[in-house]
N, CA, C and O atoms as a Tinker XYZ file with bonds, in Angstrom:
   364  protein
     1  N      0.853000   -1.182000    0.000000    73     2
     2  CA     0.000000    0.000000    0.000000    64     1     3
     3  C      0.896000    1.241000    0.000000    63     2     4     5
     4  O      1.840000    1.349000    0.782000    81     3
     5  N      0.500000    2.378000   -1.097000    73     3     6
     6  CA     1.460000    3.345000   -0.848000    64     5     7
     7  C      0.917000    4.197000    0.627000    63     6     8     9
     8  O     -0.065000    4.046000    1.355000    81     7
     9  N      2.156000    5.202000    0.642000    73     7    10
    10  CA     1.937000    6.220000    1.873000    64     9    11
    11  C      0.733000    7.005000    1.733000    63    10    12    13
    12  O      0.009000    7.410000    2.642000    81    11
    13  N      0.548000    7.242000   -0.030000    73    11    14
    14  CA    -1.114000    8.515000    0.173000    64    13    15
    15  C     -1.930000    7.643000   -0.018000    63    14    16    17
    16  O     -3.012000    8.228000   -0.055000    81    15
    17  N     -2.180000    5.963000   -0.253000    73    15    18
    18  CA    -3.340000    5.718000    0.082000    64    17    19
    19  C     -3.501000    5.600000    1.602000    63    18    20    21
    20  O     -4.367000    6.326000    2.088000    81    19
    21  N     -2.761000    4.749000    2.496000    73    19    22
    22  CA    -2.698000    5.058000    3.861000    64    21    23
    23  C     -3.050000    6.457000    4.518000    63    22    24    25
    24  O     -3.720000    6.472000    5.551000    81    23
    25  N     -2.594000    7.669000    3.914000    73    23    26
    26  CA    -3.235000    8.932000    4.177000    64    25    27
    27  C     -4.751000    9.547000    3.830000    63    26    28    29
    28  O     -5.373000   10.472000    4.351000    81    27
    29  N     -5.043000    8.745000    2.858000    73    27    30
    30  CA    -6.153000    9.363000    2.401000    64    29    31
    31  C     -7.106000    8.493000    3.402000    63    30    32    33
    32  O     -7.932000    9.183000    4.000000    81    31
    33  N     -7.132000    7.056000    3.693000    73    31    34
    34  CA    -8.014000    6.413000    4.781000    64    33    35
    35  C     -8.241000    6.837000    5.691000    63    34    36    37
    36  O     -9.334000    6.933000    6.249000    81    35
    37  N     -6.715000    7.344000    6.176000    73    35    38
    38  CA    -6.626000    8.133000    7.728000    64    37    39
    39  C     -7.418000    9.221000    7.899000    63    38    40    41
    40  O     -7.840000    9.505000    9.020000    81    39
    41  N     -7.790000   10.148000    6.522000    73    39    42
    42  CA    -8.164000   11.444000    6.878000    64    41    43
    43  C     -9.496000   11.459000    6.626000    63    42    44    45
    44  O    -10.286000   12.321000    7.013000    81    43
    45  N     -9.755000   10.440000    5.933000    73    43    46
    46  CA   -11.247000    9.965000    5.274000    64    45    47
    47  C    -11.826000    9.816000    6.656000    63    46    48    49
    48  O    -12.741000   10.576000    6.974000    81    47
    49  N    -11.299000    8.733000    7.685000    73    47    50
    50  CA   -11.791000    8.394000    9.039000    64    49    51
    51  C    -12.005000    9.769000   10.033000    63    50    52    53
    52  O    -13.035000    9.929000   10.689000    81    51
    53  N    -10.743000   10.837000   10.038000    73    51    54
    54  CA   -10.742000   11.718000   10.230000    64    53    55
    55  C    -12.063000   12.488000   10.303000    63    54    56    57
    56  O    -12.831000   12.702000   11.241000    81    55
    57  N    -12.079000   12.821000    9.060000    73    55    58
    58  CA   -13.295000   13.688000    8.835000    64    57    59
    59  C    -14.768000   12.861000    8.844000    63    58    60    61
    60  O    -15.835000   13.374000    9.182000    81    59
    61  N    -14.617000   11.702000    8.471000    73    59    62
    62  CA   -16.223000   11.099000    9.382000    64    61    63
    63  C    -16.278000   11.612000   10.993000    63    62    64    65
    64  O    -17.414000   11.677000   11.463000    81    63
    65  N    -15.441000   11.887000   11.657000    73    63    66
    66  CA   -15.590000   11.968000   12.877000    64    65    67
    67  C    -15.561000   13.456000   13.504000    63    66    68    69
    68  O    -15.405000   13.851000   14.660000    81    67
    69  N    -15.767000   14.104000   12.313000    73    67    70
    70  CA   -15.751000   15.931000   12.399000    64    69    71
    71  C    -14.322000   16.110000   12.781000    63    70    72    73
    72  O    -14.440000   16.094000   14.006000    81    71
    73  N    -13.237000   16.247000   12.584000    73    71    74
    74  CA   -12.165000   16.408000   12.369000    64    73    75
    75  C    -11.265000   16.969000   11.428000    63    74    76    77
    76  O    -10.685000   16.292000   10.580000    81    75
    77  N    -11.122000   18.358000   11.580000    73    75    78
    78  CA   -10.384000   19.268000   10.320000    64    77    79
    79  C     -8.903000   18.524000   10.613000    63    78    80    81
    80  O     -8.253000   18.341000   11.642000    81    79
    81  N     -8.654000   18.118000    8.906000    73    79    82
    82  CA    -7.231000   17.708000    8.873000    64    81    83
    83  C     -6.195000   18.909000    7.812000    63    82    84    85
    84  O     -6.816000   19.596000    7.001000    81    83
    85  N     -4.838000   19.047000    7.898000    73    83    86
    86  CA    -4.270000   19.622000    7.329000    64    85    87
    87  C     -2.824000   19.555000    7.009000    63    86    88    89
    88  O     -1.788000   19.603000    7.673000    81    87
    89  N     -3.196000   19.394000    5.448000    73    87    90
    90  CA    -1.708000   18.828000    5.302000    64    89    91
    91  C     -0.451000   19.673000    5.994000    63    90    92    93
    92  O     -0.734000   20.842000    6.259000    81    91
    93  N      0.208000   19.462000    6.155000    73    91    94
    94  CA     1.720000   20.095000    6.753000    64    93    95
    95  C      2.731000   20.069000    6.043000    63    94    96    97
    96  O      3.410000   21.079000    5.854000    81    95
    97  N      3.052000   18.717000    5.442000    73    95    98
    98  CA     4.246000   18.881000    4.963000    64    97    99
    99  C      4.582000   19.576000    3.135000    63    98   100   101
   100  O      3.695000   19.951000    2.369000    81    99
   101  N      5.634000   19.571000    2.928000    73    99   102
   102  CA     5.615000   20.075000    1.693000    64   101   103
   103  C      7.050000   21.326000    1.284000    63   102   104   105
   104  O      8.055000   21.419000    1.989000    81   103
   105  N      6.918000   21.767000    0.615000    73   103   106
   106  CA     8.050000   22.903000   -0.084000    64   105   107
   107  C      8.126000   23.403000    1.188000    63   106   108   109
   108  O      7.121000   23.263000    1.884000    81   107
   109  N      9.455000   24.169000    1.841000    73   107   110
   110  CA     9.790000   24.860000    3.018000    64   109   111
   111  C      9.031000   23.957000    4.241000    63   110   112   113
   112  O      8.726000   24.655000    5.207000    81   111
   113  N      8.826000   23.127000    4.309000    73   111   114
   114  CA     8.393000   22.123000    5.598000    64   113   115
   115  C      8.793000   20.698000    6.193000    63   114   116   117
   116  O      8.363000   19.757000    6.859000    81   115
   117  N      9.810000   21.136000    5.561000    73   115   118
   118  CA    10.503000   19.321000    5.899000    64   117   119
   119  C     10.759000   19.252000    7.591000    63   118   120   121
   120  O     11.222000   19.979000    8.470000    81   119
   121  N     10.113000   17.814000    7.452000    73   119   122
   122  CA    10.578000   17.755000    9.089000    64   121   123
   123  C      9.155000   17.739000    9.760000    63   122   124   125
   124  O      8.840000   16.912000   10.616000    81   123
   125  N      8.163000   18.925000    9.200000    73   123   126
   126  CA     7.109000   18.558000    9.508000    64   125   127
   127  C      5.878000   17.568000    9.606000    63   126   128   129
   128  O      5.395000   17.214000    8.531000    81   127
   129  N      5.398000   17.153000   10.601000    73   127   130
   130  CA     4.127000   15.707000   10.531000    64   129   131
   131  C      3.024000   16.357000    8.949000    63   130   132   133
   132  O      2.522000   17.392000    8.511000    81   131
   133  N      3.156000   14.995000    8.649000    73   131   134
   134  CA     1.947000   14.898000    7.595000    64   133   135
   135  C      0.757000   16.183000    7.756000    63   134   136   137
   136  O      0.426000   17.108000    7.014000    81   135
   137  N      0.367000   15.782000    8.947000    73   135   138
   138  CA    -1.237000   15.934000    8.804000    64   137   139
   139  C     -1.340000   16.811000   10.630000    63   138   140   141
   140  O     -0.823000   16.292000   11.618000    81   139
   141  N     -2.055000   18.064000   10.668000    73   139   142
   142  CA    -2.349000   18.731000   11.708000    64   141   143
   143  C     -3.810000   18.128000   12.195000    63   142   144   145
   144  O     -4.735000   18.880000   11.889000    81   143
   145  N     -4.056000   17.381000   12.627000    73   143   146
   146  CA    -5.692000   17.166000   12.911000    64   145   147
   147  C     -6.369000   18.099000   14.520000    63   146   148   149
   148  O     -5.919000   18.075000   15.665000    81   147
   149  N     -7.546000   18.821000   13.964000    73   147   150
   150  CA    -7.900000   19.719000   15.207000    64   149   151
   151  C     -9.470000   19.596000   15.151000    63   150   152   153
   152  O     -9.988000   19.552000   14.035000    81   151
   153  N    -10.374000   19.529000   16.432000    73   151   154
   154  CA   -11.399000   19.936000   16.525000    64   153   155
   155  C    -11.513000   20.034000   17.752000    63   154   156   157
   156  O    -10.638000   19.630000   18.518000    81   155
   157  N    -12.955000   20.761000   18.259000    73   155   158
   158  CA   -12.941000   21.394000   19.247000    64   157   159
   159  C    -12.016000   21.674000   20.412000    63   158   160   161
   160  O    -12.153000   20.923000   21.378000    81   159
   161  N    -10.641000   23.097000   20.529000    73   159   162
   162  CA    -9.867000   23.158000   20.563000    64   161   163
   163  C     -8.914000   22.221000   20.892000    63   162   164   165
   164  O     -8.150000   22.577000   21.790000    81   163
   165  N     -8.719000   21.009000   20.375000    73   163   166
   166  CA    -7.591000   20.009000   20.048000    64   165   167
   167  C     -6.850000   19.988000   19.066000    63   166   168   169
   168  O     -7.249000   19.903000   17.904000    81   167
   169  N     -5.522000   20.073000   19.472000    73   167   170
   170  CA    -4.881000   19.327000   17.838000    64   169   171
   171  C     -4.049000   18.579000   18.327000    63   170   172   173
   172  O     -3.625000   18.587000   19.482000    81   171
   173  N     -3.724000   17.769000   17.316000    73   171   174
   174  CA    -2.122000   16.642000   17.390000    64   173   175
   175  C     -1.819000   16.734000   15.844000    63   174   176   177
   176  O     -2.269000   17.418000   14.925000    81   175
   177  N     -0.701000   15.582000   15.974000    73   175   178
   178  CA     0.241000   16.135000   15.076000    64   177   179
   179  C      0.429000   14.331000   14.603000    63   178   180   181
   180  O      0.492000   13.398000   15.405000    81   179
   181  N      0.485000   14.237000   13.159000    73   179   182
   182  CA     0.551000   12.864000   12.686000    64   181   183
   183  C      1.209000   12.370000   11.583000    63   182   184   185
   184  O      0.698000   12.318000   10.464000    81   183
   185  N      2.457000   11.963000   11.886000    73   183   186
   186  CA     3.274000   11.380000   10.428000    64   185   187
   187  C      2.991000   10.419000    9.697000    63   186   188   189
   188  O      3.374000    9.446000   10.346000    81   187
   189  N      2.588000   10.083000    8.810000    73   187   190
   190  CA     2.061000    9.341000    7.548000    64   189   191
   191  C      3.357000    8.332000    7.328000    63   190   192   193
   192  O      4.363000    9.039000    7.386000    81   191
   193  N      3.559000    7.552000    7.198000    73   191   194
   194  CA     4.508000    6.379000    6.354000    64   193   195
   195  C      3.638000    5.158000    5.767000    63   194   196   197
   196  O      2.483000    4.836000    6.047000    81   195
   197  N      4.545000    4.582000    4.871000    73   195   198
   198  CA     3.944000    3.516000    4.127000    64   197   199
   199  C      4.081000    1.960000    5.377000    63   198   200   201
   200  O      4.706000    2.048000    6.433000    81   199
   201  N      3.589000    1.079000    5.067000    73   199   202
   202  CA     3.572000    0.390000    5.711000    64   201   203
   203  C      5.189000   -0.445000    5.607000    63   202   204   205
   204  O      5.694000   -0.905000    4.582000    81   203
   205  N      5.809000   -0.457000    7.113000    73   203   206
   206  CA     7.490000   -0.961000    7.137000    64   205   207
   207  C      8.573000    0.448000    7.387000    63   206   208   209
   208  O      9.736000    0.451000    7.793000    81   207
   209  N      7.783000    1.473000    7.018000    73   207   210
   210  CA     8.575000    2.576000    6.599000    64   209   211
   211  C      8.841000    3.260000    7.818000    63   210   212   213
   212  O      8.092000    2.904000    8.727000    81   211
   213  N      9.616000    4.070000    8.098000    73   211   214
   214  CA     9.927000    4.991000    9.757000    64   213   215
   215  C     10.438000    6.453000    9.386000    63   214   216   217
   216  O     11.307000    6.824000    8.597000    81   215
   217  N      9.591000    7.146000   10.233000    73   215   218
   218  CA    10.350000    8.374000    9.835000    64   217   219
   219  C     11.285000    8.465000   10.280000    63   218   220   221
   220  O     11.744000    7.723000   11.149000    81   219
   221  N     12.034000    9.832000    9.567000    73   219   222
   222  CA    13.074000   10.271000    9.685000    64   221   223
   223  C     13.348000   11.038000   10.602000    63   222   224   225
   224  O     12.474000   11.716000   11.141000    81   223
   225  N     14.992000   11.093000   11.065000    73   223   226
   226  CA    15.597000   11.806000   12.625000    64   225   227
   227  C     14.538000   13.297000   12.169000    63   226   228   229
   228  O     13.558000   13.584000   12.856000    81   227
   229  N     14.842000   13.914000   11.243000    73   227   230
   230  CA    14.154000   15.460000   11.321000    64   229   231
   231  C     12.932000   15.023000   12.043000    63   230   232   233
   232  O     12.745000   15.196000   13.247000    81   231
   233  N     12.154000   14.472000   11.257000    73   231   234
   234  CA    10.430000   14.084000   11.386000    64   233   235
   235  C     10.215000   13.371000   13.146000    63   234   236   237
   236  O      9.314000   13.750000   13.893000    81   235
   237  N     10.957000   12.609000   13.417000    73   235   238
   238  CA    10.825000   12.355000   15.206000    64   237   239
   239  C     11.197000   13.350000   16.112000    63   238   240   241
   240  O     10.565000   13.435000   17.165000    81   239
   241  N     12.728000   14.625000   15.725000    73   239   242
   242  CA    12.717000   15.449000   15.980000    64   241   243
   243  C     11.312000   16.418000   16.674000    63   242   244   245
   244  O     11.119000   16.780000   17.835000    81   243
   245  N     10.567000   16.609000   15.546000    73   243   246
   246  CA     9.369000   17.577000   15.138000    64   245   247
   247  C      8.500000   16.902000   16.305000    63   246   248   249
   248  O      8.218000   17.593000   17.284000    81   247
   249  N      8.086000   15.629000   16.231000    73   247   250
   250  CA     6.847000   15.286000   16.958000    64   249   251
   251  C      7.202000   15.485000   18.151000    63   250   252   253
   252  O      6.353000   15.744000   19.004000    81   251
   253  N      8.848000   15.383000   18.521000    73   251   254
   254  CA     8.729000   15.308000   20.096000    64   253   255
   255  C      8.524000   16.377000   20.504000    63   254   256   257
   256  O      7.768000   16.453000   21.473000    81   255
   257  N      9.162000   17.749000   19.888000    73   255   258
   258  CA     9.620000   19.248000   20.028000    64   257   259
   259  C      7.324000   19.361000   20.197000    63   258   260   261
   260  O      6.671000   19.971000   21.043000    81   259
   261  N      6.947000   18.714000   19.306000    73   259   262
   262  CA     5.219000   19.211000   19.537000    64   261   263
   263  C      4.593000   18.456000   20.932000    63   262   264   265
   264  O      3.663000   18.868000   21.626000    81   263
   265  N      5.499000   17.069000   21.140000    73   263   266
   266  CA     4.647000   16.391000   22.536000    64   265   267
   267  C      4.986000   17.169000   23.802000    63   266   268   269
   268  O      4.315000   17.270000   24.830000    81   267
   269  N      6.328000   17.765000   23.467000    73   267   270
   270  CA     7.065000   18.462000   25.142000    64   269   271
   271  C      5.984000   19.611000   24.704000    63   270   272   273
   272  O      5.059000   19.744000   25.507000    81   271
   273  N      5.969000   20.113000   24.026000    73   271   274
   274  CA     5.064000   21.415000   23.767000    64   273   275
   275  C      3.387000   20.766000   24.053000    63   274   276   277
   276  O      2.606000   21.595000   23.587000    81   275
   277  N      2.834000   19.903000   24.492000    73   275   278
   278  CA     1.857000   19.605000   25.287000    64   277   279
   279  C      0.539000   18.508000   24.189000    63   278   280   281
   280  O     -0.497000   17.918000   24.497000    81   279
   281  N      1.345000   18.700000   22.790000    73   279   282
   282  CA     0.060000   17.960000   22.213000    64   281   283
   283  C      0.173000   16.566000   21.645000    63   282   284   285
   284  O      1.276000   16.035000   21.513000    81   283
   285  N     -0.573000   16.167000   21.422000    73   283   286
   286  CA    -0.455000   14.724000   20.736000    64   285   287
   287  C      0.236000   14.381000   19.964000    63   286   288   289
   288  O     -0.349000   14.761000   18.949000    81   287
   289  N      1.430000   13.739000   19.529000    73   287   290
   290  CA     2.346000   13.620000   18.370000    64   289   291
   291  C      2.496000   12.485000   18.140000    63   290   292   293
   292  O      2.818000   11.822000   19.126000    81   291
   293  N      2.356000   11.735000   16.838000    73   291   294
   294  CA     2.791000   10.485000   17.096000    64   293   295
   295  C      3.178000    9.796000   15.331000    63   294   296   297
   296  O      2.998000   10.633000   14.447000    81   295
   297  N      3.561000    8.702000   14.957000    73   295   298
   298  CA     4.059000    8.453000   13.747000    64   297   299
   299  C      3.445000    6.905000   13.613000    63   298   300   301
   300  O      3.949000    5.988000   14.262000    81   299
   301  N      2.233000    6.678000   12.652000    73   299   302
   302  CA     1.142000    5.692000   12.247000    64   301   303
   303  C      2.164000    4.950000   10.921000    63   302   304   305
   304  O      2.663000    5.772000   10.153000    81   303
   305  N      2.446000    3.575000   10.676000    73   303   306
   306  CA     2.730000    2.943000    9.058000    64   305   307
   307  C      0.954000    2.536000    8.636000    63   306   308   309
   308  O      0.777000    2.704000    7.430000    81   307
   309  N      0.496000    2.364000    8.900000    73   307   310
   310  CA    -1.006000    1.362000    8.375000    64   309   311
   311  C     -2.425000    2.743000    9.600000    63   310   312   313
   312  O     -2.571000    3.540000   10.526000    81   311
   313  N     -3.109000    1.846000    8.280000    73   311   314
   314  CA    -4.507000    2.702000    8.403000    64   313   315
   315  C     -5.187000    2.946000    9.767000    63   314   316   317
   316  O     -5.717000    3.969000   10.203000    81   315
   317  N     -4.980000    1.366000   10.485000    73   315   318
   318  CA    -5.371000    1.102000   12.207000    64   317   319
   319  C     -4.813000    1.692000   12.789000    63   318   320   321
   320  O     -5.486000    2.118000   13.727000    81   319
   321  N     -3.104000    2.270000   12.800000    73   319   322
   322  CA    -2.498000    2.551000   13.894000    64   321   323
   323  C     -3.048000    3.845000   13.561000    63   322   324   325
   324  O     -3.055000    4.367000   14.675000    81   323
   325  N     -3.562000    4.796000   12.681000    73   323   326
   326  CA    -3.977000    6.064000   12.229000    64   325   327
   327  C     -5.215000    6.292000   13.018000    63   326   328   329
   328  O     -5.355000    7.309000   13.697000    81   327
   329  N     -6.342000    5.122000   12.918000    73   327   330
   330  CA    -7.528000    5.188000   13.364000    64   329   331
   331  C     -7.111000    5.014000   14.791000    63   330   332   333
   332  O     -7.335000    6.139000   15.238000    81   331
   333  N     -6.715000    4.411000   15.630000    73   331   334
   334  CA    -5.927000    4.091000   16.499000    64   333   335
   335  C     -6.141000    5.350000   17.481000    63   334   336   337
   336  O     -6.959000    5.592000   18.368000    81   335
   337  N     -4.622000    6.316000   16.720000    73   335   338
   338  CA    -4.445000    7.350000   17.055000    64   337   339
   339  C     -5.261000    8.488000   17.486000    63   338   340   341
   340  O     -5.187000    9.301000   18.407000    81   339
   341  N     -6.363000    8.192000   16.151000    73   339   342
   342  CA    -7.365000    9.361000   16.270000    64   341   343
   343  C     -8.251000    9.032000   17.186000    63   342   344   345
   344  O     -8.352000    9.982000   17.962000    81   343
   345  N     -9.158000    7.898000   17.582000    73   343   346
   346  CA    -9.666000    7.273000   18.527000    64   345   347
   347  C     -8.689000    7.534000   19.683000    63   346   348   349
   348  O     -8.415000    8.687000   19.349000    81   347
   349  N     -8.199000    7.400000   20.424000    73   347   350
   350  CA    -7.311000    8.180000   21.446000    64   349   351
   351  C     -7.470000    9.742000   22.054000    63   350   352   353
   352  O     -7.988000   10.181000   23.081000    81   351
   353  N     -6.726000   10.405000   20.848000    73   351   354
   354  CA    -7.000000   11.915000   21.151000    64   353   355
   355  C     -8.253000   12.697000   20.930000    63   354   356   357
   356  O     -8.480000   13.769000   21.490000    81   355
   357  N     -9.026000   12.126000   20.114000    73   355   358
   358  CA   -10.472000   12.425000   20.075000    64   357   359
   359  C    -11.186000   11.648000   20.058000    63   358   360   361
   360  O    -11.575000   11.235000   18.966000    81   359
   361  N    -11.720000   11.056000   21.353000    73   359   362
   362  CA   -12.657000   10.322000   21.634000    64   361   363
   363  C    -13.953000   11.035000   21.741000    63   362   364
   364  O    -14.979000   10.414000   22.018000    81   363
């Protein structure tokens, strides 16, 4: 399974569950988690990989620098550990 179908499930689940998602990464953002997910003042922070795959020192960098900073951070390979995640911080 590639990494954006794994992303697109994740955010698909996401937003069934009223959940604004937002991409992050991209041109001038390396290092940054995939995906900002926020609703009613919550957010966390969520790195996307393909299934087997691990992020990178920058990208674990980032999540921790956001968990000491108080919010949810965490790095999903497969669709469950995504749903997982989101089930957790927004229950």
């Amino acid at each position: 399974m590639k990494e954006s179908a794994v992303e697109s499930a994740i955010c698909a689940y996401a937003r069934s569950k009223g959940i604004t998602t937002q991409k992050q990464n991209g041109m001038h953002n390396r290092g940054k988690a995939d995906q900002l997910l926020m609703r009613n003042g919550v957010a966390a922070f969520l790195e996307i990989k393909r299934p087997g795959a691990k992020p990178t020192a920058l990208q674990l960098r980032y999540l921790k620098q956001r968990s000491d900073d108080g919010f949810a951070a965490a790095w999903v390979d497969c669709v469950t550990g995504g749903k997982d995640f989101i089930d957790r911080v927004f229950p």
